[in-house]
FIDO-590969 format. One record per residue (C-alpha): y, x, z. Coordinates in steps of 0.5 Angstrom, whole numbers, plus 500, padded with zeros to 3 digits. Layout:
# FIDO-590969
<r><y>Y</y><x>X</x><z>Z</z></r>
...
END
This chain:
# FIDO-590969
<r><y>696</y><x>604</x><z>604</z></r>
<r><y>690</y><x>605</x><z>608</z></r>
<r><y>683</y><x>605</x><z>604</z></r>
<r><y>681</y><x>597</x><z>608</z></r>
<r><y>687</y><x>594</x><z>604</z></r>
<r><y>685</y><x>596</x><z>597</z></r>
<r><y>680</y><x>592</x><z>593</z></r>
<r><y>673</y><x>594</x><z>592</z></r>
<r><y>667</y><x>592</x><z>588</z></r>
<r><y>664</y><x>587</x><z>588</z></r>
<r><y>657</y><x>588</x><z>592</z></r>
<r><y>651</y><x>586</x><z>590</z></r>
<r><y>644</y><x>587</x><z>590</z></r>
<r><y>643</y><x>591</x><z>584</z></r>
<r><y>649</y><x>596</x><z>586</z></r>
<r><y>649</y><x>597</x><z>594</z></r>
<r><y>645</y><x>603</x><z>594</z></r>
<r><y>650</y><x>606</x><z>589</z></r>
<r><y>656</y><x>604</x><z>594</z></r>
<r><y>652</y><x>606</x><z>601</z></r>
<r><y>649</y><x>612</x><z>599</z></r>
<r><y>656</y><x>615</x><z>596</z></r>
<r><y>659</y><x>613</x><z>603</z></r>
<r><y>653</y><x>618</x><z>606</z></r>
<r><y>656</y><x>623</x><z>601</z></r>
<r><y>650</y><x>621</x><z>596</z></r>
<r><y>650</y><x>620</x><z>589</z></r>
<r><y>644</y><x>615</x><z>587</z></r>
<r><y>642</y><x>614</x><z>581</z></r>
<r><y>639</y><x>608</x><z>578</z></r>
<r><y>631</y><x>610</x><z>575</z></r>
<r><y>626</y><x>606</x><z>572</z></r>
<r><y>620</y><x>607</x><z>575</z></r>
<r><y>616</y><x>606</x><z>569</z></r>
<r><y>619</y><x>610</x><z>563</z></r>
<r><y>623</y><x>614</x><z>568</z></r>
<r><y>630</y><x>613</x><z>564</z></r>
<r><y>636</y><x>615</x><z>569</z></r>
<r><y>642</y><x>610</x><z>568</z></r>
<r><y>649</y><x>609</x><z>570</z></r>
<r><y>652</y><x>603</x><z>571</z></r>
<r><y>646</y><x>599</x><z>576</z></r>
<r><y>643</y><x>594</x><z>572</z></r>
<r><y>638</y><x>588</x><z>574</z></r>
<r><y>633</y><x>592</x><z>568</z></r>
<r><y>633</y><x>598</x><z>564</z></r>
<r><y>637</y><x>600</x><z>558</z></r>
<r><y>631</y><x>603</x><z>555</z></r>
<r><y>624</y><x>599</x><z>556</z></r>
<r><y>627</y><x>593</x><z>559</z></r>
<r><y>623</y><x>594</x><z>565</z></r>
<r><y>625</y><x>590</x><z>572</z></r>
<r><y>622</y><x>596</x><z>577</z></r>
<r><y>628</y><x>599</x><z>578</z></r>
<r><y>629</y><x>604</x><z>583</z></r>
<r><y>633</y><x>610</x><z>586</z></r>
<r><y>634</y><x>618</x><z>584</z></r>
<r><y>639</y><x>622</x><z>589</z></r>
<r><y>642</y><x>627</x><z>583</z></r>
<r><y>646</y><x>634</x><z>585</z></r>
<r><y>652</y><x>631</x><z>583</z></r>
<r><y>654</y><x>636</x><z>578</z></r>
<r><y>657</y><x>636</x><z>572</z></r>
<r><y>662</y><x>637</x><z>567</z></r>
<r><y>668</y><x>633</x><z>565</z></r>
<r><y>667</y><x>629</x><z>559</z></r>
<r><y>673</y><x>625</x><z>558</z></r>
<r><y>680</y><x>624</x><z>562</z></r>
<r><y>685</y><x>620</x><z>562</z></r>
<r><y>691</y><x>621</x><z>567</z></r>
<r><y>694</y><x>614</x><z>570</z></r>
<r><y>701</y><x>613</x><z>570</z></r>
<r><y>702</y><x>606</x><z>571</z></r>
<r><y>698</y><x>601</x><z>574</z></r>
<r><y>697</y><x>594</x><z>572</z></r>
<r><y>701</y><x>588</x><z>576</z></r>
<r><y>694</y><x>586</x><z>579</z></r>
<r><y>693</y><x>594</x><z>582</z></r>
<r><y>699</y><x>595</x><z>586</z></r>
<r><y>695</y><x>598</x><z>592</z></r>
<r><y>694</y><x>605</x><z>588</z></r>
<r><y>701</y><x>605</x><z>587</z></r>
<r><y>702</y><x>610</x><z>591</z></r>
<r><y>697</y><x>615</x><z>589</z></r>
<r><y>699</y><x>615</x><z>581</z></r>
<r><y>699</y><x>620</x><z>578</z></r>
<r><y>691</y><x>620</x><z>579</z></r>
<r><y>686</y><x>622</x><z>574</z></r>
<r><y>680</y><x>618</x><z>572</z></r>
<r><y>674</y><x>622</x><z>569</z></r>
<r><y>667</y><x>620</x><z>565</z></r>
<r><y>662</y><x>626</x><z>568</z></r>
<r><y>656</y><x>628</x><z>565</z></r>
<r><y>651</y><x>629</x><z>570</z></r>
<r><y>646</y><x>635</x><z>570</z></r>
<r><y>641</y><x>629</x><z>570</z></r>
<r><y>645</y><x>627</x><z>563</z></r>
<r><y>648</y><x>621</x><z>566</z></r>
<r><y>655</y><x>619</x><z>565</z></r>
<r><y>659</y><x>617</x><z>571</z></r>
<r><y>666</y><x>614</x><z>571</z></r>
<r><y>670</y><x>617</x><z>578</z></r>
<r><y>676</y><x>619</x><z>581</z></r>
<r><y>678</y><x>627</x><z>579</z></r>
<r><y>682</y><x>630</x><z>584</z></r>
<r><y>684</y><x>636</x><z>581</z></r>
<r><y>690</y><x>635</x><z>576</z></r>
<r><y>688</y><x>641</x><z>572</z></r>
<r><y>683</y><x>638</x><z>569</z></r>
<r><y>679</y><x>640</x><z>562</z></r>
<r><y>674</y><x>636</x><z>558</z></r>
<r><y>667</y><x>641</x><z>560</z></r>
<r><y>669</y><x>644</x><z>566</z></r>
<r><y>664</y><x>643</x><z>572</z></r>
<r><y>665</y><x>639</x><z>578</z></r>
<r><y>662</y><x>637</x><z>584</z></r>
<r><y>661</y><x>630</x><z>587</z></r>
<r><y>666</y><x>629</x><z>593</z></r>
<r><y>666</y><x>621</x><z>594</z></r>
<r><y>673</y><x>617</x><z>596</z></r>
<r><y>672</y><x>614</x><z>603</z></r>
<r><y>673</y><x>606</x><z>603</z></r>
<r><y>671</y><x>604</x><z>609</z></r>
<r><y>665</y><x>602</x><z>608</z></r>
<r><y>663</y><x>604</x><z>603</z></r>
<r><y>664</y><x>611</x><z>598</z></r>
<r><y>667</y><x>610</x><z>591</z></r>
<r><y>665</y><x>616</x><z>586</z></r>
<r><y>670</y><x>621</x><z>587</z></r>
<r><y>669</y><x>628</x><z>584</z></r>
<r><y>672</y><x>635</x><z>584</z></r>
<r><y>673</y><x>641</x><z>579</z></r>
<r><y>667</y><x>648</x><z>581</z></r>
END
């Protein structure tokens, strides 16, 4: 099944730039212009000072493997990646010391092996995608 006929996020305002900038092979990521705190998910305001003067950080995309979890199965409401499973998820610790949720696409996974962004392609935009270093 072709990436157009998956479901994608819902963009808005606060989150497009992550999505764009990951089609560019860009990971962007959310910092507060006022205390300098880096966050992940986009959020209309900081996490720390509750500021609203929120900008972006391109990040190296480096990291390692936090957590992992080998899907299986999917939901009724996810057919569409049927054809993929099994496929991992992993939560990756960045070298900017963000946390980031992305599509593993190696299965020889270990919790604190390196890896490096490798966006997933999805038309018009790029999802978080990452691969083993």
């Amino acid at each position: 099944m072709s990436s157009e006929m998956k479901p994608k996020p819902e963009m808005d305002g606060v989150n497009s730039a992550l999505f764009t900038g990951l089609k560019d092979g860009k990971l962007l990521v959310q910092q507060c212009n006022d205390c300098k705190n880096l966050q992940f998910y986009p959020r209309p305001i900081c996490v720390k000072c509750g500021s609203i003067n929120l900008g972006w950080k391109e990040s190296s995309g480096k990291g390692k493997i936090y957590s992992f979890t080998l899907i299986k199965r999917v939901i009724m409401n996810s057919k569409e990646f049927e054809s993929e499973l099994p496929y991992l998820i992993a939560s990756v610790e960045l070298e900017d010391g963000v946390r980031i949720y992305g599509r593993l696409k190696d299965h020889n996974a270990r919790i604190g092996q390196q890896v490096f962004l490798d966006p997933l392609d999805a038309g018009d935009i790029g999802l978080p995608g990452f691969k083993i270093s």
